[in-house]
MITORDREN-618196 format. One record per residue (C-alpha): residue in three letters; x, y, z. Coordinates in steps of 0.1 Angstrom, whole numbers, plus 5000, padded with zeros to 4 digits. Example, Ala and Ser with C-alpha at 12.3 -4.5 7.8 and 13.67 -1.06 7.14 Angstrom:
BEGIN
ALA512349555078/SER513749895071/
//
This chain:
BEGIN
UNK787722372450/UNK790622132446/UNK790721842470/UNK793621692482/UNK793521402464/UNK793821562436/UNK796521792448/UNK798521462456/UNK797721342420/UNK798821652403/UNK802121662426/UNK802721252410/UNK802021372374/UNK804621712378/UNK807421482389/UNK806921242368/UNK806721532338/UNK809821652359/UNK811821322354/UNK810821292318/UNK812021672311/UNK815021592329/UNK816021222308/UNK815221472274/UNK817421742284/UNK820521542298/UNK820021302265/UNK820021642242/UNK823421742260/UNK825021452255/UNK824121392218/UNK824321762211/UNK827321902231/UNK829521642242/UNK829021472208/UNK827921052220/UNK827020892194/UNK824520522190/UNK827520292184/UNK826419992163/UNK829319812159/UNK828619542180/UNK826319432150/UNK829319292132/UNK831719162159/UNK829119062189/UNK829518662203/UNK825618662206/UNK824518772172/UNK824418542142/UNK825918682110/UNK824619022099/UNK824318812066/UNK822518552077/UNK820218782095/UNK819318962070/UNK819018672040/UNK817518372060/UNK813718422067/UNK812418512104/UNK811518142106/UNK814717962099/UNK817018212120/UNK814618142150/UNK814717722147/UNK818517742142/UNK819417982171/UNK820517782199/UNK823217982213/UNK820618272226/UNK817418332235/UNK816018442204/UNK815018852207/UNK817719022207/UNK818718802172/UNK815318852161/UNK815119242166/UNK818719242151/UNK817319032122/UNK814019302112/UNK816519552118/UNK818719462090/UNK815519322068/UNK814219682073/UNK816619872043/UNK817320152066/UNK820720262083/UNK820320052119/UNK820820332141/UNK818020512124/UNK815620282140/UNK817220142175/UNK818720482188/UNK815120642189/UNK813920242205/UNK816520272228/UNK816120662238/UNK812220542245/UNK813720272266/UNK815620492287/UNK812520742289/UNK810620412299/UNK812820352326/UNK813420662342/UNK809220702341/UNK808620302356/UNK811220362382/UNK810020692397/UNK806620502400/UNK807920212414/UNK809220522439/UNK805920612448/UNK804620272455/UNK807220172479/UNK806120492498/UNK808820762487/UNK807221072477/UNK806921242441/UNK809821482448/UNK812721252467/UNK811520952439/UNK812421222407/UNK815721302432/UNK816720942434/UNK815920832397/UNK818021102386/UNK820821062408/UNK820820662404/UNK819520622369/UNK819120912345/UNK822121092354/UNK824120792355/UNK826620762334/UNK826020362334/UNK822520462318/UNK823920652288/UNK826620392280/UNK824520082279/UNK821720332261/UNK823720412232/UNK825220062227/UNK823519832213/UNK823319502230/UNK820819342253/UNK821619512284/UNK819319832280/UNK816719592269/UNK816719402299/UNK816919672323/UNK813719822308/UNK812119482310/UNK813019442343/UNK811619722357/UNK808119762344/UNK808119382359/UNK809319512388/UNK806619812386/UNK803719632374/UNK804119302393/UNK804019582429/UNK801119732416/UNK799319392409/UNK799919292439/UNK798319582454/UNK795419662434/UNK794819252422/UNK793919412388/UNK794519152363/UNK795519422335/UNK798719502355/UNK799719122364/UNK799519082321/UNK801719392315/UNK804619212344/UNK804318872332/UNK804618992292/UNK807419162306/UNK808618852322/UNK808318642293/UNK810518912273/UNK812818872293/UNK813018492293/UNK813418482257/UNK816318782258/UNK818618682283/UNK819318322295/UNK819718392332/UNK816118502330/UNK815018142338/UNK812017912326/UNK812217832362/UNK811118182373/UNK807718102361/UNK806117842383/UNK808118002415/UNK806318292406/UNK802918092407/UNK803617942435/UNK804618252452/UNK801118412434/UNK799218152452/UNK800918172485/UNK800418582488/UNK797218652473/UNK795218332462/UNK794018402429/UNK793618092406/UNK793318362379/UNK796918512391/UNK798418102385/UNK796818022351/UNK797718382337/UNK801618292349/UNK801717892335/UNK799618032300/UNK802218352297/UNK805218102307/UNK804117902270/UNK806518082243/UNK809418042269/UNK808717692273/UNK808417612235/UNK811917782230/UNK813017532256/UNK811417252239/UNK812517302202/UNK816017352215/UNK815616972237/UNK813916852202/UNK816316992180/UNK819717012197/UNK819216782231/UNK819617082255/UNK816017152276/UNK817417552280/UNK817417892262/UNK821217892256/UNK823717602240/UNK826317832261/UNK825517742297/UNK828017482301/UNK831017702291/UNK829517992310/UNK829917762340/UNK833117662329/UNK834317972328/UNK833618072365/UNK836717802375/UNK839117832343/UNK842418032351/UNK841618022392/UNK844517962412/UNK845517622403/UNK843017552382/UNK844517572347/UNK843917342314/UNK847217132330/UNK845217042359/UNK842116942339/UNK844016732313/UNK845016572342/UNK841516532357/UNK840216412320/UNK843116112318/UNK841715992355/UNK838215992338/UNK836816222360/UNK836016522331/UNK835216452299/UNK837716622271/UNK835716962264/UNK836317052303/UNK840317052288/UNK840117352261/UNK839517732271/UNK836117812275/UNK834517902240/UNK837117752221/UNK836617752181/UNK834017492172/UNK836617312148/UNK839117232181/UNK835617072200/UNK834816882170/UNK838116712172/UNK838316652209/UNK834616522209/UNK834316352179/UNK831916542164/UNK831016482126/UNK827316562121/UNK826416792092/UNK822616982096/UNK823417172062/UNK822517492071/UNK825217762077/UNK824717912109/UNK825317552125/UNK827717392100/UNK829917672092/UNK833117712112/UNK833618122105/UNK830918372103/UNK831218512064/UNK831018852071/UNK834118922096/UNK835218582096/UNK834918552132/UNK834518232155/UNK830518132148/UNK829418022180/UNK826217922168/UNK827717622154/UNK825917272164/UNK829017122183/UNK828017352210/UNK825017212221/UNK826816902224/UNK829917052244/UNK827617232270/UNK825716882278/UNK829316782287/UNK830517072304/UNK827117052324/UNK828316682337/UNK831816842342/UNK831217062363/UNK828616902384/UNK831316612391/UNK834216902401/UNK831617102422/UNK830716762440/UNK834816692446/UNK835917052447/UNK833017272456/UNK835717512475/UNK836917612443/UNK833317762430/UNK832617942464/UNK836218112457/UNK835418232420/UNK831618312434/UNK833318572461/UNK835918712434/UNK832518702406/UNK830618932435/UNK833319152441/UNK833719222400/UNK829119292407/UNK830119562433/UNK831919802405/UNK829220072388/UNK828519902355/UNK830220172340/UNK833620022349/UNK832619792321/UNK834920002299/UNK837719902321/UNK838019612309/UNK835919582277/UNK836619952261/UNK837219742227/UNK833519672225/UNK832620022220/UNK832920312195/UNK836020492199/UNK834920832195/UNK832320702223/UNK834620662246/UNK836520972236/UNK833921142251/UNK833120972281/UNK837021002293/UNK836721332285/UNK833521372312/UNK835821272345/UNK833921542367/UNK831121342362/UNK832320982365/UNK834521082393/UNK831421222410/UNK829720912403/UNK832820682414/UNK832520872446/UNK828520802446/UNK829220422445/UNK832120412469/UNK834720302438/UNK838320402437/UNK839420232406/UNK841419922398/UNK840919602421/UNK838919802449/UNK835519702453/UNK832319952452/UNK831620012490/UNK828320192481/UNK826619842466/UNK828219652495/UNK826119852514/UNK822619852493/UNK822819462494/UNK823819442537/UNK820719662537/UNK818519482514/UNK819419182534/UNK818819362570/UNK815619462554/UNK814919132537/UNK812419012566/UNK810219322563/UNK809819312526/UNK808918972529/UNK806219012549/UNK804819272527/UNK802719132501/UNK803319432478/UNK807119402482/UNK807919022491/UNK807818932453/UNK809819142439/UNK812319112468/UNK812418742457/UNK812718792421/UNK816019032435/UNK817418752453/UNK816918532424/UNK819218802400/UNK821818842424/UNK822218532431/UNK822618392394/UNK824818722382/UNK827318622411/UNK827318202403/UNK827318152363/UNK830018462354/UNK833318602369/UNK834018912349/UNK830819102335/UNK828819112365/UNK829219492366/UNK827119472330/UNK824819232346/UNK823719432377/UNK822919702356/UNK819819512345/UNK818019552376/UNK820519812398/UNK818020062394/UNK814919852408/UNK817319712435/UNK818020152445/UNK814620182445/UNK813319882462/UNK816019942495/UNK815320312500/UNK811620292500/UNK811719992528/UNK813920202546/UNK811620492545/UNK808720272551/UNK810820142582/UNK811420492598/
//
């Protein structure tokens, strides 16, 4: 006899099966027919990667406490990579195809406990995330994105499910997840941690639930502390100061002519005159910087491989305490100016993150996207899906999920099972709209999925 319990369980394992079968096929497809490759060429040219010589000469120990321009892990998976002696692809295509298996599986459970049922959860993970053209262009680059956007959703999953069940074993898996994330991408704050306790304590009153957070928020917060000890910056990145620079450089009015101007009244400091991530030689100048460290990821000018800018150098530490102050005192005179480049940053987060190519195609493997302009049944389908006409037009279809999210905002709140993780999505959209004006399309990827998922099972739950 066969109860219905365990009819309901073997309906969850089938879709779930169903979801993975569906990820292998569409990845075999793609690889096998339409011929997409794992492009690893961001290994030589990429802003947030040290040298590729560097990486793979310095010891684990060194690259790690003179990184200041990232958080460390995707440097440090860069830097076994390389140490490893084996062609790179041959060991992150197959980490990032488990990623993308990883993410298909955590979001069609996340389904299922925010009420939608096994088949309309494999429906919508296919439709928003395995099928998504999004998915296979961030899956077989190799940056941090992919990373993230696993990361993010087994938090997403196993901080629900912790919630629900208070089983301790689930709140480790989210906040490990968590503190990956912290120490892979910048806008994943320190900060996140004790609102998360606090928010632990408010909802379900575990003392266990706190300590696990402030002891799992450690190997963040020593990241933060050996870049205040060595370099003066209490952050995970030497770059924040230009990123915020960037958000008001180039709007309307708001050119270097208007800032030198600014600088002679002695309102900005000189570093708030030059372009954002200007080469590390031109600061130096303008800031009067002369200090030698004798190591050459933070004294040398180029990178010795491509001779490219190295942003790692150890001016920038020093320019983004300055550009901190900056833009603090023009946000307190002119805060007009950062609400305009926040609206025209948030229209650039409503595009599908495959529109990334738009504007960035020289990032990727050609032949890549060869292929991908040769698929445009399948993005046009998907431009349709998100409401996207090209060019300057905004995507309708995320206006849309976030009016709803919002609408829905009150209910998920008072849910203890949802209110979290509805925080912790106000949290990302807020900082991928305020600190960058023309990759927030790459940025929402990291948690678009969760977001899909998240909005449709509170409206389901609300019918």
């Amino acid at each position: 006899m066969v109860f219905k319990g365990e009819q309901a369980l073997g309906r969850r394992h089938t879709w779930l099966l169903a979801t993975l079968i569906l990820f292998a096929l569409s990845r075999l497809l793609l690889r096998g027919v339409v011929g997409i490759r794992f492009d690893t060429s961001s290994l030589v040219w990429a802003w947030q990667l040290l040298d590729p010589l560097w990486l793979k000469e310095e010891s684990v120990l060194n690259i790690l406490k003179n990184l200041h321009m990232q958080p460390p892990l995707f440097n440090l998976l860069t830097a076994l990579t390389l140490k490893a002696g084996i062609p790179p692809e041959g060991v992150l295509d197959p980490l990032f195809l488990l990623m993308g298996a990883g993410i298909s599986a955590f979001l069609y459970l996340l389904g299922l406990e925010m009420g939608i049922r096994p088949k309309p959860s494999f429906a919508l993970v296919g439709v928003s995330f395995v099928l998504n053209p999004s998915s296979i262009l961030y899956e077989t680059w190799y940056f941090y994105t992919y990373m993230t956007a696993f990361l993010t959703s087994a938090l997403a999953l196993f901080l629900v499910r912790f919630v629900r069940t208070r089983r301790t074993s689930y709140l480790v898996v989210a906040l490990l997840s968590l503190s990956l994330l912290t120490l892979t991408r910048a806008s994943y704050h320190l900060v996140i941690f004790p609102l998360l306790a606090a928010a632990l304590w408010y909802s379900v009153r575990l003392k266990r639930a706190v300590v696990l957070v402030l002891l799992m928020s450690t190997p963040t917060l020593l990241w933060y502390l050996k870049n205040l000890l060595l370099f003066g910056l209490f952050s995970p990145s030497s770059w924040i100061g230009m990123n915020l620079q960037k958000m008001v450089w180039g709007m309307p009015g708001w050119d270097g002519k208007r800032f030198q101007t600014l600088h002679d009244k002695g309102m900005l400091s000189a570093a708030m005159t030059l372009p954002p991530f200007s080469p590390p030689e031109v600061y130096a100048e303008r800031v009067e910087w002369e200090k030698n460290y004798g190591v050459p990821s933070l004294d040398s000018l180029r990178e010795p491989t491509t001779g490219g800018v190295n942003y790692n150098h150890a001016v920038y530490p020093k320019v983004s305490r300055l550009l901190l102050r900056d833009n603090l005192n023009l946000f307190l005179r002119h805060p007009y100016v950062y609400f305009r480049a926040t609206l025209s940053s948030f229209k650039t987060f409503t595009l599908p993150p495959y529109a990334y190519l738009d504007g960035f195609r020289g990032l990727f493997d050609g032949v890549n996207v060869e292929k991908f302009e040769s698929l445009k049944v399948w993005t046009g389908f998907y431009n349709l899906l998100y409401g996207w006409f090209g060019g300057r037009s905004p995507g309708i279809t995320t206006l849309l999920l976030i009016a709803a999210f919002l609408l829905l905002l009150p209910s998920l709140l008072r849910r203890p099972d949802t209110a979290l993780l509805s925080l912790l999505m106000l949290y990302l959209i807020g900082v991928h709209t305020a600190f960058e004006r023309r990759e927030n399309m790459r940025f929402k990827f990291q948690f678009e999925g969760v977001m899909v998922v998240l909005v449709v099972g509170a409206a389901v739950r609300s019918e």
